[in-house]
C-alpha positions in Angstrom: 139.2 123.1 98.2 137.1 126.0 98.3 134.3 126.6 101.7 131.1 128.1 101.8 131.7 131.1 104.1 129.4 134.2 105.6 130.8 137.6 106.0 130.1 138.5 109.5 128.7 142.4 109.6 131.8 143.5 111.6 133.6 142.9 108.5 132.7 145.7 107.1 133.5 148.4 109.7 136.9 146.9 110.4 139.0 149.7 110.3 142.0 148.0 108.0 139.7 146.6 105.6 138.5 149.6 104.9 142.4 151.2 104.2 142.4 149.0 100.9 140.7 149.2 97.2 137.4 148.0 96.0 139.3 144.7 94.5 141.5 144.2 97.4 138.2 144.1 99.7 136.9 141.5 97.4 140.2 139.4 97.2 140.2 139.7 101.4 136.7 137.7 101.3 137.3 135.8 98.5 140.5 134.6 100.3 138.4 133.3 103.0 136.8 130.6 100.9 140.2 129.2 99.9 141.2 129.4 103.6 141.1 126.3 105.7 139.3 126.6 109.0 141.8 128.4 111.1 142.7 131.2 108.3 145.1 129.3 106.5 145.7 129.3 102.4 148.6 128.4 99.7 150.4 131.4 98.8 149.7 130.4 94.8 149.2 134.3 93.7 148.3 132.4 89.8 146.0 130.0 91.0 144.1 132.6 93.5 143.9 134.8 90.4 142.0 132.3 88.9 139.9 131.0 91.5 139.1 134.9 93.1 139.0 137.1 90.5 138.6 135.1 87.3 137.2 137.6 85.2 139.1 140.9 86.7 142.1 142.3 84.8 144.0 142.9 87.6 147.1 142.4 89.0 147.0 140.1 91.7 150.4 140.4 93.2 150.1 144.1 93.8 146.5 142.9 95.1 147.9 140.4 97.5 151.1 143.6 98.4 148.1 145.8 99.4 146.3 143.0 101.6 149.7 142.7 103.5 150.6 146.1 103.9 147.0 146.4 105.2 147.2 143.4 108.1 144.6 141.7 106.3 146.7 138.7 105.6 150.3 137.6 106.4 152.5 135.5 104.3 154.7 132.8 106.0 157.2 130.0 104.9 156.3 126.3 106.5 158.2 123.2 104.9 159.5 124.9 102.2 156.1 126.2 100.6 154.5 129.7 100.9 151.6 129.7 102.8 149.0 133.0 104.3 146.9 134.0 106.8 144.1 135.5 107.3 144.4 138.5 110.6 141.0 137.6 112.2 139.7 135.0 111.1 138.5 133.2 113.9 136.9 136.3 114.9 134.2 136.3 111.7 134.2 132.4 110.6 133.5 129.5 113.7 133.0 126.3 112.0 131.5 123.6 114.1 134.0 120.7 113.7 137.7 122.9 112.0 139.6 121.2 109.7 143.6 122.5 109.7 145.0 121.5 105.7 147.4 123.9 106.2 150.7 124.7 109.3 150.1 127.9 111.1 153.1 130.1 111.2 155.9 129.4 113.7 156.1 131.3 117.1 157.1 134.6 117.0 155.6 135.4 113.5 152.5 138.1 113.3 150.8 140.4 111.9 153.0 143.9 111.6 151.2 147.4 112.5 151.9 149.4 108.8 153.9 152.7 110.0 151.7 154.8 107.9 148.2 153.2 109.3 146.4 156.3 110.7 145.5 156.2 114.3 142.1 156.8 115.6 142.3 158.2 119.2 140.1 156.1 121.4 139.3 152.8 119.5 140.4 149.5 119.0 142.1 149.2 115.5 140.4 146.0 115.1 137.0 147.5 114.6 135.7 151.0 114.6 132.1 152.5 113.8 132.5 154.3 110.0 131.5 157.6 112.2 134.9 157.1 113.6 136.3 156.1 110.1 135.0 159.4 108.7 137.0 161.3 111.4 140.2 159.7 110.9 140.2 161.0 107.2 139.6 164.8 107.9 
């Protein structure tokens, strides 16, 4: 069941989000109303097509590939189905009373740093001001 969600302004100086495509930034927020309240979604790459990016001809696959290989979601295995997650979700979206559809990933499981993510000396890879964005890509 889809939420109404708000895109909280850090969003969009987080320094990950910005590694991936115009459509792939889309997808990310789009994922987060088919997410349950702690970040959770079903790994249905068909049905998020539909319900995300209706009207796009894209591939969603190599959409969802990009979103992974960015940290903006991981995907995880939990009773046999293929579920994601959202990296920070908690950290943009606090709904007053959470409802958990979905089982979080087993202990252990997280997010992977990409080998070829470029380092910004002096900031938190979480979020960083676009001044320091501009930098990194010099």
């Amino acid at each position: 069941m889809a939420r109404i969600r708000s895109i909280h302004p850090g969003q969009w100086t987080d320094a990950e989000f910005l590694q991936n495509s115009p459509l792939a930034r889309l997808l990310a927020l789009a994922l987060r109303n088919e997410a349950d309240d702690q970040g959770v979604f079903e790994w249905k790459p068909a049905e998020l097509k539909l319900r995300c990016l209706p009207s796009d001809d894209v591939d969603i696959n190599v959409l969802l590939s990009e979103l992974v290989n960015t940290r903006q979601v991981m995907q995880y295995v939990a009773g046999g189905k293929r579920f994601g997650l959202i990296r920070n979700f908690t950290v943009y979206q606090r709904p007053k009373t959470p409802t958990r559809l979905y089982p979080m990933p087993q202990n252990g499981e997280e997010f992977p740093l990409p080998a070829d993510f470029p380092k910004i000396p002096g900031s938190s890879p979480a979020r960083v001001t676009p001044r320091q964005i501009g930098r990194a890509h010099v």
